[in-house]
FIGU-363711 format. One record per residue (C-alpha): x, y, z. Coordinates in pm, whole numbers. Example, Ala and Ser with C-alpha at 12.3 -4.5 7.8 and 13.67 -1.06 7.14 Angstrom:
{{1230, -450, 780}}
{{1367, -106, 714}}
//
This chain:
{{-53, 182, 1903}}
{{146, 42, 2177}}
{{426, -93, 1901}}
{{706, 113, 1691}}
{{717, 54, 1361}}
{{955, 122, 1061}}
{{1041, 20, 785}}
{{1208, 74, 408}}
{{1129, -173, 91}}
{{1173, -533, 222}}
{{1295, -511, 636}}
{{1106, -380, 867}}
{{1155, -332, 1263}}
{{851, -403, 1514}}
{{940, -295, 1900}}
{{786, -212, 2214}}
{{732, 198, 2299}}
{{1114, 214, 2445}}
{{1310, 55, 2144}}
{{1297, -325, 2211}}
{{1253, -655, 2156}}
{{1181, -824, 2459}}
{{1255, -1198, 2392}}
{{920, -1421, 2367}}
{{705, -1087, 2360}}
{{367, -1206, 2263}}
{{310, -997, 1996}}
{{639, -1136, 1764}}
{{863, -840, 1813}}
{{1168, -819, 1552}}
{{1335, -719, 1282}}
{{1171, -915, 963}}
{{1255, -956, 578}}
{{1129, -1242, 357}}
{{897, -1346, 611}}
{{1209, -1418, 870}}
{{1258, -1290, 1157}}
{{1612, -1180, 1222}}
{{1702, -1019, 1584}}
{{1434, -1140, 1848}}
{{1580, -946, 2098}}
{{1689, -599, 2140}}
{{1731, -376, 2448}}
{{1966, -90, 2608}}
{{2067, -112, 2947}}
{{2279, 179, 3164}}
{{2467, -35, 3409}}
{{2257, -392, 3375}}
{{1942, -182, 3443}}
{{1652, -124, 3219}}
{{1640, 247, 3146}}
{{1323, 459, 3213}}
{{1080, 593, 2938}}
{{1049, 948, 2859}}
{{921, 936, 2489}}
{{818, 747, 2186}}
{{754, 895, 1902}}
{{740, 785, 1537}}
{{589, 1073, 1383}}
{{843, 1018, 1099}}
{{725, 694, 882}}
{{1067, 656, 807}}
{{1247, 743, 1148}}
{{1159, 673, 1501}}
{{1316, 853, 1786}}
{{1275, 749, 2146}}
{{1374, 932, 2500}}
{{1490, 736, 2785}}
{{1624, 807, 3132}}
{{1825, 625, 3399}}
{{1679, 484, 3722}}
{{1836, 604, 4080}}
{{2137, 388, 4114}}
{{2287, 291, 4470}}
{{2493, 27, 4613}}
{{2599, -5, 5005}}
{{2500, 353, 5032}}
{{2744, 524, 4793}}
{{2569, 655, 4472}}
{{2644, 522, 4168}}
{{2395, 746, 3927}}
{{2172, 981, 4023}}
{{1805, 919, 3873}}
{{1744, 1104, 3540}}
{{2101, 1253, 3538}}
{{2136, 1081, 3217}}
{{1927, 1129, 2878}}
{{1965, 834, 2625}}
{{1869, 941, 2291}}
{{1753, 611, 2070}}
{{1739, 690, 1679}}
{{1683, 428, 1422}}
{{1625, 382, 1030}}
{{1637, 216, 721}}
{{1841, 215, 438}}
{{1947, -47, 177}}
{{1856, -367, 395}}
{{2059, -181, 680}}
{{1909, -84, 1014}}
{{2092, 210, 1184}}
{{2067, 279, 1522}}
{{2249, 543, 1737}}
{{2211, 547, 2080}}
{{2333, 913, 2224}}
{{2385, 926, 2605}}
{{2406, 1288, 2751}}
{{2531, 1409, 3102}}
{{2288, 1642, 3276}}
{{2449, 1576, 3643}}
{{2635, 1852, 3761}}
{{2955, 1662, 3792}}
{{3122, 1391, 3560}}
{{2985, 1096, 3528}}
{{3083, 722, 3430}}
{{2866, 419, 3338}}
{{2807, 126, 3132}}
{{2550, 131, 2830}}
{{2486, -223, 2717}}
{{2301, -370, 2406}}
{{2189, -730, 2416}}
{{2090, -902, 2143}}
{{2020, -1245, 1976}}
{{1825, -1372, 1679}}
{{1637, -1686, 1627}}
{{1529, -1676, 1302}}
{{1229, -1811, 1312}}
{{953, -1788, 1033}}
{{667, -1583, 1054}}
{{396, -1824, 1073}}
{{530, -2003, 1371}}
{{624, -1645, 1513}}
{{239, -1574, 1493}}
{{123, -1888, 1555}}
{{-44, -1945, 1285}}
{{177, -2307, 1198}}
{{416, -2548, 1344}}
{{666, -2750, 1152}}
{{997, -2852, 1047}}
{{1274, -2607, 1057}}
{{1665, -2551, 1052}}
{{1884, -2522, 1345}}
{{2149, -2180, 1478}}
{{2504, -2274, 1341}}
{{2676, -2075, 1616}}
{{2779, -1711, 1585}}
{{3165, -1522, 1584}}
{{3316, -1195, 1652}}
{{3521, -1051, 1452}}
{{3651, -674, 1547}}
{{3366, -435, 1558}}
{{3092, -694, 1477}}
{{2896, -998, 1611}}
{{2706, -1234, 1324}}
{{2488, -1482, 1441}}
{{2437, -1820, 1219}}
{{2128, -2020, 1060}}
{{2078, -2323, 825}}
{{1722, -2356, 728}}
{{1512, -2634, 652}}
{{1536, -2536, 325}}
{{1896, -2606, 307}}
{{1913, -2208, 254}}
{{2203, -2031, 534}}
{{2058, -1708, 719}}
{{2288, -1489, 864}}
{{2257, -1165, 1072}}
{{2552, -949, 1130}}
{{2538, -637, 1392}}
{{2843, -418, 1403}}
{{2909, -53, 1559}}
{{3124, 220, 1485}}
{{3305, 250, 1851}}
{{3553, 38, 2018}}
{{3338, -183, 2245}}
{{3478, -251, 2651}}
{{3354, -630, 2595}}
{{3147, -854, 2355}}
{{3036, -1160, 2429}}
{{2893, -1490, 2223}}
{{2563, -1494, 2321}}
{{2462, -1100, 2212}}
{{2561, -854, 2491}}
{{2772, -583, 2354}}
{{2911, -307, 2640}}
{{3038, 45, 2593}}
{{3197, 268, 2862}}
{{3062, 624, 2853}}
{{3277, 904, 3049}}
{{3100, 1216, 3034}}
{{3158, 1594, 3206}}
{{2845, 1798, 3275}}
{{2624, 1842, 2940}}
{{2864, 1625, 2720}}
{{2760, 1373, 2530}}
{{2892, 1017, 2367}}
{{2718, 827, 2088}}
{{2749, 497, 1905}}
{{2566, 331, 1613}}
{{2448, -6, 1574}}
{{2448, -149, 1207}}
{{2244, -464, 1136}}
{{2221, -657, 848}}
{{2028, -936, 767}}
{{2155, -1200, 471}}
{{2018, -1497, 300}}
{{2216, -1715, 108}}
{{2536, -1700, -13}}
{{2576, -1376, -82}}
{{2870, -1143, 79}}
{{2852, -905, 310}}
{{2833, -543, 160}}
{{2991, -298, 349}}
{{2696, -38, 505}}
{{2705, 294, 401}}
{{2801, 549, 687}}
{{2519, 664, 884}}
{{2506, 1010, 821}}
{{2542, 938, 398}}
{{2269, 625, 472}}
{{1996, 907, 626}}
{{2077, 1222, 341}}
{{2005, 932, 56}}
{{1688, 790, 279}}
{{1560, 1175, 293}}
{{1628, 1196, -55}}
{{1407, 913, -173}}
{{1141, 1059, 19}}
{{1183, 1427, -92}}
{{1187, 1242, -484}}
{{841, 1109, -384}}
{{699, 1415, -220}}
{{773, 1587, -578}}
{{637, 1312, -772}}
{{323, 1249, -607}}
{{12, 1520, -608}}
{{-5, 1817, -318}}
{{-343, 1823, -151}}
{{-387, 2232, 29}}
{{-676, 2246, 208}}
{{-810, 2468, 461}}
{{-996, 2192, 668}}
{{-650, 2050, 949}}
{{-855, 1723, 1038}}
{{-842, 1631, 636}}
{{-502, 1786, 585}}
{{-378, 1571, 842}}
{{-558, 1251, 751}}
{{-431, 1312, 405}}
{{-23, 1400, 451}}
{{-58, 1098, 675}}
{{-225, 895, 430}}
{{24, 993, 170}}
{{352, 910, 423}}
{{212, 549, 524}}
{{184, 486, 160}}
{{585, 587, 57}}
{{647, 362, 380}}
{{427, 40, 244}}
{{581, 45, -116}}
{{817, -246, -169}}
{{970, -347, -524}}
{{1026, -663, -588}}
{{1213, -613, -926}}
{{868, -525, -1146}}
{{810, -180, -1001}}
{{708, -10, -680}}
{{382, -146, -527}}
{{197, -113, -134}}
{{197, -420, 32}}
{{-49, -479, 257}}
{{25, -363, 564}}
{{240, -323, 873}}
{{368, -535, 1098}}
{{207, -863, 956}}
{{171, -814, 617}}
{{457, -619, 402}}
{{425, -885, 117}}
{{274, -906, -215}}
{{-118, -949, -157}}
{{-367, -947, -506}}
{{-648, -786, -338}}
{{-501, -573, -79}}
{{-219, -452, -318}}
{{-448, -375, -623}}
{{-705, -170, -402}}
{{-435, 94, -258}}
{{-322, 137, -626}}
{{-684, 192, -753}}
{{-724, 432, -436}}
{{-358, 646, -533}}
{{-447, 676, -904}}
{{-499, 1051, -868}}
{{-165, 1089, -685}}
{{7, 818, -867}}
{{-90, 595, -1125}}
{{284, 463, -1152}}
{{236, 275, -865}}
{{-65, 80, -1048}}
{{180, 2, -1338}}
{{405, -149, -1054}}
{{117, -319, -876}}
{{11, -493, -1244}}
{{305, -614, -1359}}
{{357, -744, -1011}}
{{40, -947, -1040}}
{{141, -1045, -1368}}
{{477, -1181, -1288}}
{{285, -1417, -1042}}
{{-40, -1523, -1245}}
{{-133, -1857, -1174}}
{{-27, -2096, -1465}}
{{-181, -2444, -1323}}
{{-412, -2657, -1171}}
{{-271, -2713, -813}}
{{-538, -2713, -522}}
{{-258, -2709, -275}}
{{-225, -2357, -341}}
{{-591, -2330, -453}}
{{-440, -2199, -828}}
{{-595, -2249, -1122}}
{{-418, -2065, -1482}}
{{-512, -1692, -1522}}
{{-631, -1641, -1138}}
{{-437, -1353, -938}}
{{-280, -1435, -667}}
{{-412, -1392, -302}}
{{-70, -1383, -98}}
{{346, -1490, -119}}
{{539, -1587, 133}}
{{909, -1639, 134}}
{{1013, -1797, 502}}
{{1114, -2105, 528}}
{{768, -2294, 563}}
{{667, -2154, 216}}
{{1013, -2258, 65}}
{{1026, -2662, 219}}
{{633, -2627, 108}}
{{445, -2689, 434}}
{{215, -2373, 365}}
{{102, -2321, 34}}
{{175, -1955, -3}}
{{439, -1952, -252}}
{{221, -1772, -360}}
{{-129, -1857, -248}}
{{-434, -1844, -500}}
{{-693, -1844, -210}}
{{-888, -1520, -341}}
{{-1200, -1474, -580}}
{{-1154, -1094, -627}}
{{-800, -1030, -692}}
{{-845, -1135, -1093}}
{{-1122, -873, -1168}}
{{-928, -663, -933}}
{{-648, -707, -1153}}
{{-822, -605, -1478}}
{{-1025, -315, -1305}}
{{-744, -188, -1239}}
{{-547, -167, -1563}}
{{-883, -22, -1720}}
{{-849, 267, -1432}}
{{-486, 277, -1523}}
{{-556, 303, -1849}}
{{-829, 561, -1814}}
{{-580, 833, -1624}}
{{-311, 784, -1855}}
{{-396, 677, -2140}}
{{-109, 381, -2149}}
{{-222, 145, -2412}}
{{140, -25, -2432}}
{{79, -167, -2057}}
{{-245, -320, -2223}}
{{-44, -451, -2526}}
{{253, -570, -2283}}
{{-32, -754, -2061}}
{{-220, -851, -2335}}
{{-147, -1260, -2279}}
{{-216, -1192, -1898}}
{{-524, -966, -1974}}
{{-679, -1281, -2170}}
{{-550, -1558, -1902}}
{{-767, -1368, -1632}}
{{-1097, -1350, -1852}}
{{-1053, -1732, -1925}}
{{-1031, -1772, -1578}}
{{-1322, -1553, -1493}}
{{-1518, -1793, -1740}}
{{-1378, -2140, -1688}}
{{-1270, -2186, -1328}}
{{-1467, -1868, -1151}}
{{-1775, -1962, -1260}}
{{-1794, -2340, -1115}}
{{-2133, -2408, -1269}}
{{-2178, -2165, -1580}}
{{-2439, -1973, -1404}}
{{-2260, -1624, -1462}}
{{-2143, -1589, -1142}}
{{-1799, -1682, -1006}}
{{-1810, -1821, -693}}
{{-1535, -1954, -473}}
{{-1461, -2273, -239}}
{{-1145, -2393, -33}}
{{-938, -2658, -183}}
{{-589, -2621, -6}}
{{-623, -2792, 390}}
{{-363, -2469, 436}}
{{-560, -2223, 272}}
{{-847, -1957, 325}}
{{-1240, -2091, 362}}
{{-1386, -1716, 292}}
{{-1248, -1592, -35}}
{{-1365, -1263, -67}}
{{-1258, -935, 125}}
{{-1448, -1050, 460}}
{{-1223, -1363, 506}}
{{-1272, -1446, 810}}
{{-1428, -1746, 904}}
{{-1788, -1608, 1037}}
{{-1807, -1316, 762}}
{{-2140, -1444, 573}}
{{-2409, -1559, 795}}
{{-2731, -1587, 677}}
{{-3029, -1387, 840}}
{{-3125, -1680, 1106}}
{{-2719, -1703, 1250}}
{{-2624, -1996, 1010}}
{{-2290, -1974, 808}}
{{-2332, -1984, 452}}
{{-2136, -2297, 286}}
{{-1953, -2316, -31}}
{{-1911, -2248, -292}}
{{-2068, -1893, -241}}
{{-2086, -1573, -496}}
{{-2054, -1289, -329}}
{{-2231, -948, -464}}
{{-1966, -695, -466}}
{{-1760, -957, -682}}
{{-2021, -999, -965}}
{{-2005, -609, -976}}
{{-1608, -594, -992}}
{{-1627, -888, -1326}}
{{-1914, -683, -1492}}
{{-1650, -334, -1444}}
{{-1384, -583, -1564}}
{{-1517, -681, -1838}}
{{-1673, -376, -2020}}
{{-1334, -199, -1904}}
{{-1165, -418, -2095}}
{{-1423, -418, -2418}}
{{-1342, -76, -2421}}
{{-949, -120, -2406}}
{{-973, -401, -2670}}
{{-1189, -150, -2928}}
{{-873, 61, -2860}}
{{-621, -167, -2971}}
{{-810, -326, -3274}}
{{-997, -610, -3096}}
{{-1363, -514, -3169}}
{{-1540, -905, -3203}}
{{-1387, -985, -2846}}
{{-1523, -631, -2674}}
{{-1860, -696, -2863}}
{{-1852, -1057, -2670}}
{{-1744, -890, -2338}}
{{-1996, -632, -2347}}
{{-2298, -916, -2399}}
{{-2134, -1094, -2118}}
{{-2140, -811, -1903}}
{{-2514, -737, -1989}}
{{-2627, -1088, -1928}}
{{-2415, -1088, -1606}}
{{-2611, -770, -1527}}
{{-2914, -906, -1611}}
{{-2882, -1231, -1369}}
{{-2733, -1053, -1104}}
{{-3084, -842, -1064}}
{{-3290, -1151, -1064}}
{{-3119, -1374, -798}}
{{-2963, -1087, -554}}
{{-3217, -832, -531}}
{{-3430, -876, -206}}
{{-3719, -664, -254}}
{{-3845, -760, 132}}
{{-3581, -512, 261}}
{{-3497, -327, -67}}
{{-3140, -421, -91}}
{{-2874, -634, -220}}
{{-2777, -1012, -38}}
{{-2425, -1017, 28}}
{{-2389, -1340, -186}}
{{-2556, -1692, -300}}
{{-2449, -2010, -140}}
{{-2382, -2367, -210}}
{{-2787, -2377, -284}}
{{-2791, -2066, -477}}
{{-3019, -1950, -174}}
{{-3018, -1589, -83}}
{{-2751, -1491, 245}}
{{-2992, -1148, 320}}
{{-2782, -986, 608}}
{{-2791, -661, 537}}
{{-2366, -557, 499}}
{{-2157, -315, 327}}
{{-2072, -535, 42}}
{{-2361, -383, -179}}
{{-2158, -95, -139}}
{{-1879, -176, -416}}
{{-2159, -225, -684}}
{{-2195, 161, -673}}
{{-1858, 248, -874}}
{{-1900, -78, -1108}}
{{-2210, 67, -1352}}
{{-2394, -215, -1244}}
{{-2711, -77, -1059}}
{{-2995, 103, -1225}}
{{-3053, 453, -1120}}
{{-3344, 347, -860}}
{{-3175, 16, -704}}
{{-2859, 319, -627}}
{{-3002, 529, -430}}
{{-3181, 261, -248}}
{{-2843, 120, -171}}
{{-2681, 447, -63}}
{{-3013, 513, 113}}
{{-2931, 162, 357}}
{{-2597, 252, 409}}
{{-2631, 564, 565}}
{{-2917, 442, 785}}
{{-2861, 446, 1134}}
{{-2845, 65, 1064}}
{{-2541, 91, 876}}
{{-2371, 419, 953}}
{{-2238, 461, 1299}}
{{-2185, 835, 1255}}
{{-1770, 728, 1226}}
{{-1857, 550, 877}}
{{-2027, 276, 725}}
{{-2004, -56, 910}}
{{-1962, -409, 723}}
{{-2283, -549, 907}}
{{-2627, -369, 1013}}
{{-2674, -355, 1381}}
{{-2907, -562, 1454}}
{{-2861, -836, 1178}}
{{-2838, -1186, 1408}}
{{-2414, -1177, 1312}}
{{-2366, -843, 1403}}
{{-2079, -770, 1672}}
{{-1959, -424, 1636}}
{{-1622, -575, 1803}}
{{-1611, -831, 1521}}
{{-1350, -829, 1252}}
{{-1605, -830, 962}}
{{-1953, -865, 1120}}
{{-2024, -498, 1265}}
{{-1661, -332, 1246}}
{{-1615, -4, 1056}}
{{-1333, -70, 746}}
{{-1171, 302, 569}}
{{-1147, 102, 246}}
{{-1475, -56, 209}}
{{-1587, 264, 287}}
{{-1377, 421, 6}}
{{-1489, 182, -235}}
{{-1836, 300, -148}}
{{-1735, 674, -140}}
{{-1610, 622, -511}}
{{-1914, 486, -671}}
{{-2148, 786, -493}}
{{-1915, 1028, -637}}
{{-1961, 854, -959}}
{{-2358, 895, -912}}
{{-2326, 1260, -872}}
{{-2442, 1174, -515}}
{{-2155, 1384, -337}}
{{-2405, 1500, -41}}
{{-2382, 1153, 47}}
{{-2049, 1049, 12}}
{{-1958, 1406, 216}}
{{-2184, 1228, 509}}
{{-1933, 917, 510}}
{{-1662, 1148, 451}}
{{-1697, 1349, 728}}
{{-1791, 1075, 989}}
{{-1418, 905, 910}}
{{-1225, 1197, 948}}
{{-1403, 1234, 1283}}
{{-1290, 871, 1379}}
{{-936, 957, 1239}}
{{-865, 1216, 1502}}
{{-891, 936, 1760}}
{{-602, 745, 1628}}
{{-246, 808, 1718}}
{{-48, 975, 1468}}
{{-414, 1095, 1272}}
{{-377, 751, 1129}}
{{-732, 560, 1034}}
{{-611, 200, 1121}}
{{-692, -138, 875}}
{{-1074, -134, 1100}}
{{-1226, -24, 1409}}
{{-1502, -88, 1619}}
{{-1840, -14, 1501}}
{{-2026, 138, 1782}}
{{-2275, 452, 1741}}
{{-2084, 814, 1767}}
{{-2297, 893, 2039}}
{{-2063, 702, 2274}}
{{-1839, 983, 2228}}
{{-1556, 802, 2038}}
{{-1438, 579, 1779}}
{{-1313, 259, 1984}}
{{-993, 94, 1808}}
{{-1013, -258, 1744}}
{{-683, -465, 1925}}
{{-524, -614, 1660}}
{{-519, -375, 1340}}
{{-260, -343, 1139}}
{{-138, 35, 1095}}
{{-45, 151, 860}}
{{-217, -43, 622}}
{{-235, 25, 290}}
{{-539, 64, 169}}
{{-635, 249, 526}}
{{-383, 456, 410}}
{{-551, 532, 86}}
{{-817, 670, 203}}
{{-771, 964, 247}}
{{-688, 1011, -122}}
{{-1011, 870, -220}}
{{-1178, 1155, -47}}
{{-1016, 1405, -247}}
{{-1088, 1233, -570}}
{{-1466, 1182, -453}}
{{-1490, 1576, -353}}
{{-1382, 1655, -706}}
{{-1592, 1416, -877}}
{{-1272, 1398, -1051}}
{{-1313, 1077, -1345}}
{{-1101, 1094, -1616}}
{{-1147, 920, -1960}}
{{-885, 901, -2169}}
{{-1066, 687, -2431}}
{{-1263, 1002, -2436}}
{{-995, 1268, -2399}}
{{-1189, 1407, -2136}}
{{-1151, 1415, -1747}}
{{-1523, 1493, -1592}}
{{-1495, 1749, -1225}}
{{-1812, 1795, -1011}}
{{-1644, 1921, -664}}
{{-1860, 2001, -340}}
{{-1673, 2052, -70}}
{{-1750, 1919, 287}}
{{-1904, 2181, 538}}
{{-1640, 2255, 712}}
{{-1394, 2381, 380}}
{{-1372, 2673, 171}}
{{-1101, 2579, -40}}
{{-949, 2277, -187}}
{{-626, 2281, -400}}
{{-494, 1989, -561}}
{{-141, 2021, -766}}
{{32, 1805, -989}}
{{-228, 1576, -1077}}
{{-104, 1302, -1318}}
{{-291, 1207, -1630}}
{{-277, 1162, -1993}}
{{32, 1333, -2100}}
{{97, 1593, -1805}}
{{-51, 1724, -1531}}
{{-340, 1912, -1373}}
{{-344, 2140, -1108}}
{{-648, 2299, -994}}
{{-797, 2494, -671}}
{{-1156, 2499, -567}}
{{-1324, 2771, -367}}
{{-1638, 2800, -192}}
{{-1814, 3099, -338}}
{{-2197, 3110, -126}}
{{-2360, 2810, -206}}
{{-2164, 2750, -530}}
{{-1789, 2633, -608}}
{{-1576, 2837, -823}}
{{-1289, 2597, -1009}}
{{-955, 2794, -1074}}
{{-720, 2534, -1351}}
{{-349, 2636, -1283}}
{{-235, 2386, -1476}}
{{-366, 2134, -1745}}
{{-122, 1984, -1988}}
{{-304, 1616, -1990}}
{{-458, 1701, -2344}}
{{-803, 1611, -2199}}
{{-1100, 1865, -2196}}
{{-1177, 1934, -1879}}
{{-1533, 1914, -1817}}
{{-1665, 2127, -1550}}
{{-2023, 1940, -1401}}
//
């Protein structure tokens, strides 16, 4: 990851390996909230010169803290600095829509020493979709900037009529600041001393007024707080295994660092640097994947979903009432309407996402209320399912492009070449793609089951016949009995697209497959066809789209993988979700920070590494969650709260002999339980279990 990233609810700072924002840097560089980008440049200079790298390290998801020297410094012969006489010390946050900064200079030359350290800055405010050239279009213009003692704002009025405002300010007298961004400090220092200053900046839309930051120090104890509240709230994973201890603490930190609340409960956004907004799909996975560690986040993730339902016909923003929403945007492009992501309804899984989901929810904790609270939502998204997903009445719900703005690929795989038929052509709309038939049929007898619950036994008695004759179709027109496997989807013909991919995969957790037309899905994916040896790619090598450099045709994805890993768990077939398991945590140790990334390449293992793919996002969310999903699938841990039960079939990977997993939250408390490897058996040790569930030991 040649990037630094942090961030803390809604702002979040993207630089280069030293600290900064070079202007015009390629890959967008800034500091970002509500899809803005407010300082495009950044750097720290020791007498006009760039300083020298030492080290970069953001280890911390919520701190980074880089090392930097001075070059050799001459002029006419008489020296000025000698080279790495001077440490600079870089450490940033944030807190409260603040980003600290204190820059620390200390004197390792043997004699006193006097320089300049300058920070240069300026902002442009430009919107995200022009930043990554996605768009073009009409925008505001800089209103100037002032000074004003210890501080520096710079000036926008948007398009939109909206003003933008950033305002940096520092804690020590400065020797000079000037208009255009460059702010100097004079540092004396004797031998080992040292001199710091801190850089506050605030970004502000609208009319609101400036708060006044909290001091540094009281900013960072509140920040460590937050995360020491969420260390205690979330489940402990103990394992003897480092590679999966690793994976899994990491997994657990991206996560705190992706949630954002955006006033309906905490939820992950997608992912970092590109995507910390609201997304249906990407959103409602990572809360399915942390249900074990915390289903609280789900609640958040729902009623975030819910808050944004669509409630009209409008194929600018390809919405129709009751559909989930794909993606929001809040720059200034969404708000003067030029894209149509305010939000976007460009998705054909996010609304049986959204009620898989709750029934999961609903399952760990047995939280009927957020059924009766969503009860007008729950019923908006099955209309939808039935009137708008389904274009034709077949049973299927298929999806096609309205907006000229919006997404031609629907699904997961939304990239433009993502289902090709077996010959190289690209299937045409509207297609109906396998795994989402599987995620409606889960959908639906989830939520019979909720509605028998709460009274409502004539509409689960419809759902369940729906689901059955969804069931029933779905064998007849995807089933390819030339290769034994599943086509990823039907197309504008309702012909057959027969590459062999990953999708099939999903079907496993949904209770769709018979017990045969399983294991003869699980069988393909862990052919050397399909698994690399690092995990499960989205397309079989060899298939005519296959590019294991691809984005979706060949590329190896953590959370389609997961997806997977959950349904084999749910088979009882551990053995093989242990194969995937193990192959991914090989590829993890690859990554910086033990980090699996949003995708990576899919070459063979016998090359001798996982390759990264350029662009991922990391951390991404439901990357992140991974991790967690492997825990859940080694347990075989399912719980049930319809019937107060939670089901455990553990077997451990190769490589462990003990697994303990604390604070587990279901039904009305918690469960806390260690596994040990006794010979070729597990022994289960409960230490805690106040969910009122039996615990049923497979």
């Amino acid at each position: 990851m040649d990037y630094r990233v942090i961030k803390e609810n809604d702002l979040f700072l993207l630089t280069d390996e030293k600290g900064n924002i070079p202007e015009n840097h390629p890959y967008g560089l800034g500091l970002y909230t509500k899809d803005t980008r407010f300082l495009s440049k950044l750097d720290v200079r020791i007498n006009g010169e760039e300083l020298i790298l030492l080290s970069s390290d953001a280890a911390d998801n919520y701190m980074a803290r880089i090392l930097l020297t001075n070059p050799h410094q001459e002029k006419d012969g008489e020296l000025i600095l000698w080279r790495e006489s001077v440490e600079v010390e870089r450490k940033r946050f944030i807190y409260d829509d603040v980003l600290y900064e204190t820059i620390k200079a200390k004197n390792y030359f043997p004699k006193r020493v006097q320089f300049e350290l300058s920070v240069h800055t300026d902002v442009d405010f430009t919107d995200m979709f022009i930043v990554r050239g996605f768009q073009s279009g009409d925008v505001g213009t800089r209103t100037g900037q002032n000074i004003e003692g210890n501080s520096l704002t710079y000036h926008y009025k948007g398009s939109d009529s909206t003003e933008r405002a950033t305002l940096v300010s520092w804690d020590t007298e400065a020797k000079s600041v000037s208009e255009n961004g460059d702010i100097a400090f004079e540092f004396d220092l004797k031998h080992g001393e040292e001199q710091e200053v801190t850089l506050m900046i605030a970004p502000r839309i609208g009319e609101a007024e400036w708060g006044t930051p909290a001091p540094r120090d009281e900013a960072m104890e509140k920040l460590k707080a937050s995360y020491k509240d969420w260390e205690q709230k979330i489940s402990k994973v103990e394992t003897d295994y480092e590679p999966l201890q690793r994976l899994v603490d990491r997994g657990i930190g991206d996560l705190r660092v992706l949630l954002t609340d955006v006033g309906y409960g905490k939820f992950p956004v997608a992912g970092l640097p590109w995507f910390g907004v609201p997304f249906g799909r990407d959103s409602l996975i990572a809360a399915l994947q942390m249900l074990a560690f915390s289903p609280e986040v789900a609640k958040g993730t729902l009623l975030t979903m819910a808050n944004n339902q669509g409630q009209n016909v409008d194929p600018w923003r390809d919405e129709q009432p009751g559909k989930i929403m794909h993606e929001i945007r809040y720059g200034e492009l969404a708000a003067t309407n030029q894209i149509p992501f305010t939000p976007y309804y460009g998705t054909i899984d996010a609304t049986p996402l959204f009620l898989m989901l709750l029934t999961e929810y609903i399952k760990w904790t047995g939280d009927l209320n957020l059924a009766q609270q969503l009860e007008s939502n729950i019923d908006a998204a099955l209309t939808w399912i039935d009137q708008y997903g389904d274009r034709d009445g077949d049973l299927f719900i298929e999806y096609h492009q309205e907006s000229s703005k919006g997404i031609a690929n629907q699904g997961w795989k939304d990239s433009g070449d993502s289902v090709v038929h077996r010959n190289g052509d690209y299937a045409k709309t509207p297609i109906a793609l396998s795994e989402v038939q599987g995620y409606v049929y889960q959908a639906k007898m989830g939520i019979a089951s909720v509605f028998e619950h709460l009274g409502k036994e004539e509409q689960a008695a419809g759902l369940r016949q729906q689901a059955q004759a969804l069931k029933a179709r779905f064998e007849e027109e995807f089933w390819m009995d030339d290769v034994n496997f599943y086509a990823i989807a039907l197309d504008e013909n309702k012909a057959q697209v027969g590459t062999i991919t990953s999708n099939p995969g999903h079907l496993l957790m949904t209770g769709m497959l018979n017990e045969d037309r399983a294991g003869a899905v699980i069988d393909t994916l862990l052919s050397p066809k399909m698994f690399s040896g690092y995990g499960i790619r989205t397309m079989g090598e060899g298939e005519a789209g296959y590019n294991p450099m691809s984005y979706h045709d060949g590329s190896i994805w953590p959370h389609d993988n997961s997806m997977t890993l959950l349904g084999m768990s749910k088979l009882g077939r551990q053995q093989s979700a242990n194969t995937v398991i193990e192959g991914l945590i090989r590829a993890g140790s690859f990554f910086e920070y033990d980090r699996l990334p949003e995708l990576f390449c899919g070459y063979d293992q016998t090359i001798g590494k996982a390759v990264k793919y350029p662009v991922a996002c990391s951390p991404q969310a439901w990357a992140a969650g991974t991790p967690l999903v492997f825990i859940q699938s080694m347990l075989g841990l399912f719980p049930d709260s319809f019937g107060k039960k939670i089901l455990l079939a553990p077997k451990l990977l190769d490589q462990m002999n003990v697994l303990t997993v604390k604070n587990i939250q279901a039904g009305e408390g918690k469960l806390s339980l260690s596994v040990t490897r006794t010979h070729d058996s597990f022994d289960v040790k409960v230490l805690e279990n106040t969910t009122g569930y039996e615990l049923i030991i497979q």
